[in-house]
C-alpha positions in Angstrom: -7.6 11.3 14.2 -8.2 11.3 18.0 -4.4 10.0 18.8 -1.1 10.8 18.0 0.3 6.9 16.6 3.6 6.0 17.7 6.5 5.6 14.8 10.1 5.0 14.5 12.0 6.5 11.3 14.9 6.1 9.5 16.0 5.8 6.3 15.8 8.4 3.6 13.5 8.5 0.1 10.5 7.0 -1.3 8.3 6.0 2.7 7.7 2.2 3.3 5.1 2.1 5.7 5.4 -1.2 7.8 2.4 -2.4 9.7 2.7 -4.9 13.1 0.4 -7.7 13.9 -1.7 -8.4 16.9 -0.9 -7.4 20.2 2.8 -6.4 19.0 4.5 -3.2 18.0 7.1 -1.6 15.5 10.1 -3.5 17.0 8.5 -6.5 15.2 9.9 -5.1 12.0 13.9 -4.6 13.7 15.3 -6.3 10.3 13.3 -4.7 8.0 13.7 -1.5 9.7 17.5 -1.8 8.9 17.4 -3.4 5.8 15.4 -1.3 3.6 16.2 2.3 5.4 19.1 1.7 2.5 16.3 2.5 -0.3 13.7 3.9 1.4 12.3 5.9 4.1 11.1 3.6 6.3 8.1 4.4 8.9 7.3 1.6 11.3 4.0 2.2 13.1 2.9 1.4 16.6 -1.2 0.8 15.8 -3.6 2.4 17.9 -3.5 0.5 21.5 -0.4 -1.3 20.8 3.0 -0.7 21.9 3.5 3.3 22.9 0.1 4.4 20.9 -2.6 5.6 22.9 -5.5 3.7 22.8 -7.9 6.8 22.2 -11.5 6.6 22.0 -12.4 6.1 18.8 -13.3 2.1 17.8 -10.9 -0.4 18.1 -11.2 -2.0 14.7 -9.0 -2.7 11.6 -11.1 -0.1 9.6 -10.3 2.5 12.2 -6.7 1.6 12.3 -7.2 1.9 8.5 -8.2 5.7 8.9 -5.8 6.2 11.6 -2.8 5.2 8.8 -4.1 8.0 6.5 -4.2 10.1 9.5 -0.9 9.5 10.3 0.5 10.0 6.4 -1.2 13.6 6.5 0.8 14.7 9.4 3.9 13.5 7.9 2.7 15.3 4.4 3.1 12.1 2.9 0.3 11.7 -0.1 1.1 8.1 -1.5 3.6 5.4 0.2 4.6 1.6 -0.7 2.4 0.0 2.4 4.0 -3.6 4.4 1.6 -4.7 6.9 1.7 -8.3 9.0 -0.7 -10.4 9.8 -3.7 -7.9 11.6 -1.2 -5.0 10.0 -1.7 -7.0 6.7 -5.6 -7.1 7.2 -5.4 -2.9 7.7 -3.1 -2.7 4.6 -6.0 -4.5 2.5 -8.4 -2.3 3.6 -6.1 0.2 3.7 -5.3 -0.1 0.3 -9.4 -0.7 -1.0 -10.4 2.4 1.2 -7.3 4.6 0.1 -6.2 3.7 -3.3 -5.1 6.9 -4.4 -2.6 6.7 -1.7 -0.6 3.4 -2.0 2.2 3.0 -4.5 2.9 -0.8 -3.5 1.4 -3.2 -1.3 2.7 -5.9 -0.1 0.6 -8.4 2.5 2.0 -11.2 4.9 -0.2 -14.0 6.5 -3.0 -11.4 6.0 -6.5 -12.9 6.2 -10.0 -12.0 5.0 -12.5 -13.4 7.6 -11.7 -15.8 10.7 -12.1 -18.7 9.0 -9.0 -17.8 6.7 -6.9 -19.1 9.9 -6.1 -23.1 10.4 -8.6 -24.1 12.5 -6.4 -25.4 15.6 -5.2 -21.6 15.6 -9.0 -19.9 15.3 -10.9 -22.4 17.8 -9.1 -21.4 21.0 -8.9 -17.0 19.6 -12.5 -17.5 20.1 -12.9 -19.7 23.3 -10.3 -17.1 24.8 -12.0 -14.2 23.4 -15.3 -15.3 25.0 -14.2 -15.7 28.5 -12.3 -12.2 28.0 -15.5 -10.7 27.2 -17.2 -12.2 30.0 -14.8 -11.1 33.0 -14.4 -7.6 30.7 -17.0 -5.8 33.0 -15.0 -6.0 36.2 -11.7 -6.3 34.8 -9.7 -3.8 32.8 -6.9 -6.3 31.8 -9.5 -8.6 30.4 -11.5 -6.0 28.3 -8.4 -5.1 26.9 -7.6 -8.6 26.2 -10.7 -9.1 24.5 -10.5 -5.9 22.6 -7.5 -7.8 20.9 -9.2 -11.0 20.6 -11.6 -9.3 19.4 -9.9 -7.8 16.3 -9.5 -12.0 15.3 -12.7 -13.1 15.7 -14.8 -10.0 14.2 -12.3 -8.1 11.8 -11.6 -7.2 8.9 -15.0 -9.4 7.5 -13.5 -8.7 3.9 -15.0 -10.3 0.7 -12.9 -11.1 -2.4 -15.1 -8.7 -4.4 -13.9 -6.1 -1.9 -10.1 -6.6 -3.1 -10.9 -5.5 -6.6 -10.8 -2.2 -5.4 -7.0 -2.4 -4.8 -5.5 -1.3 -7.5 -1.8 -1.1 -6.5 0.8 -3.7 -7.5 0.9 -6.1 -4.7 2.9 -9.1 -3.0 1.0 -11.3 -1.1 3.3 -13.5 1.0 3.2 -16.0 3.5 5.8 -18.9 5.2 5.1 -22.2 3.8 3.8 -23.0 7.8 1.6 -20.3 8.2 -1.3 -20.1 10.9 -3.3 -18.7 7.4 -4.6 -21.4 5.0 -2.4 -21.7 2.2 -5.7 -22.1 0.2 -7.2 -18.5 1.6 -3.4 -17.1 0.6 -3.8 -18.0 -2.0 -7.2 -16.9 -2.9 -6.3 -13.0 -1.5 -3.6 -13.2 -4.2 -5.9 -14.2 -6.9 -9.0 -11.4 -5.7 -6.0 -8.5 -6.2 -6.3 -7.2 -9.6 -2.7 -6.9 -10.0 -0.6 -9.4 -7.6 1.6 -11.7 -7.5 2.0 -14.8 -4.7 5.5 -15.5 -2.8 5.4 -18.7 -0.2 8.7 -18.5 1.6 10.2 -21.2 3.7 9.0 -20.6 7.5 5.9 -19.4 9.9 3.8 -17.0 10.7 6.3 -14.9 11.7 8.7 -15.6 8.5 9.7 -11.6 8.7 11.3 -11.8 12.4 12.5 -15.3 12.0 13.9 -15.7 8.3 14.4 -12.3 7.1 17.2 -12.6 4.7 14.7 -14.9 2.3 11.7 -12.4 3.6 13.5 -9.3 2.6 14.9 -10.4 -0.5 11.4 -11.4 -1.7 10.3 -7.8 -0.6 13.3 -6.0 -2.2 12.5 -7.7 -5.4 9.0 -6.8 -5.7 10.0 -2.7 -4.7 12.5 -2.4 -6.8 10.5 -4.3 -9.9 
């Protein structure tokens, strides 16, 4: 790993690695952080280019990000952890989990996609409009190359197939708010590619974890303790 990642800590136990989405950082997860550092040991991660993480040179891709969480674990001497990623933390948690299974205990996925097309179409059209005109003024402008960098990680990432899930082999939740930017259909097709997972819609958006975490958290609580 070409970067030292960001991380806050607390908690004590078993780790719970959580995950943040696009363009965001580990204070996304400020309830979860302080609900489950009561049973575990709870690592929140700022991803590579987001929040206080360097951006490094190495690619900025969710299969990079991937390898940069199993980077991160072996500094900490951590061999296996119960994984929570969000939305592009949940796409690096899949692959994460496919690429790594000998290190994941439990998984658990929220408003995750596959491909692009996983995403409503009223949310994907304009991420690639935007994206476009990023990478256009990208050349002579360092705040739009790192715009589109983001962008990017929507329009091209993480390209995953259902047959590439059934290399997961840890139990998993796969949950999403019953008004999420994902399809409930693509949902709930991740949730049937898993070899061994279960589904949990729970009332709210894409961002169910920061805005409804008492039903979010008692959903994930359930499923760790199980």
């Amino acid at each position: 790993m070409d970067i030292n990642l960001h991380y806050e800590e607390t908690g004590a136990g078993k780790p719970l690695m959580l995950l943040h989405g696009n363009g965001e950082d580990c204070t996304y997860f400020k309830h979860q952080l302080a609900y489950f550092s009561g049973i575990r040991r709870v690592i929140a991660v700022d991803t590579r280019g987001h929040g206080r993480s360097p951006r490094g040179t190495a690619p900025f891709t969710i299969r990079q990000f991937a390898d940069d969480l199993a980077g991160l674990m072996d500094s900490l001497h951590i061999k296996r952890a119960d994984i929570l990623g969000f939305s592009d933390g949940g796409n690096i948690a899949l692959v994460f989990a496919a690429k790594y299974p000998e290190r994941v205990d439990k998984l658990i996925v929220n408003g995750a996609n596959l491909y692009p097309a996983g995403m409503k179409a009223h949310i994907a059209l304009p991420v690639v409009v935007e994206h476009r005109l990023s990478s256009l003024l990208a050349p002579t402008s360092k705040c739009a190359k790192a715009h589109a960098e983001l962008l990017g990680l929507m329009v091209n990432d993480p390209n995953l197939t259902p047959d590439d899930l059934a290399a997961i082999q840890a139990p998993t939740l796969v949950i999403a708010g019953t008004r999420d930017m994902i399809r409930e259909s693509h949902t709930r097709l991740i949730a049937q590619s898993i070899p061994h997972a279960t589904l949990s819609i729970v009332k709210g958006d894409h961002f169910v974890a920061a805005k409804n975490p008492s039903a979010f958290n008692t959903e994930v609580e359930r499923f760790l303790l199980g």
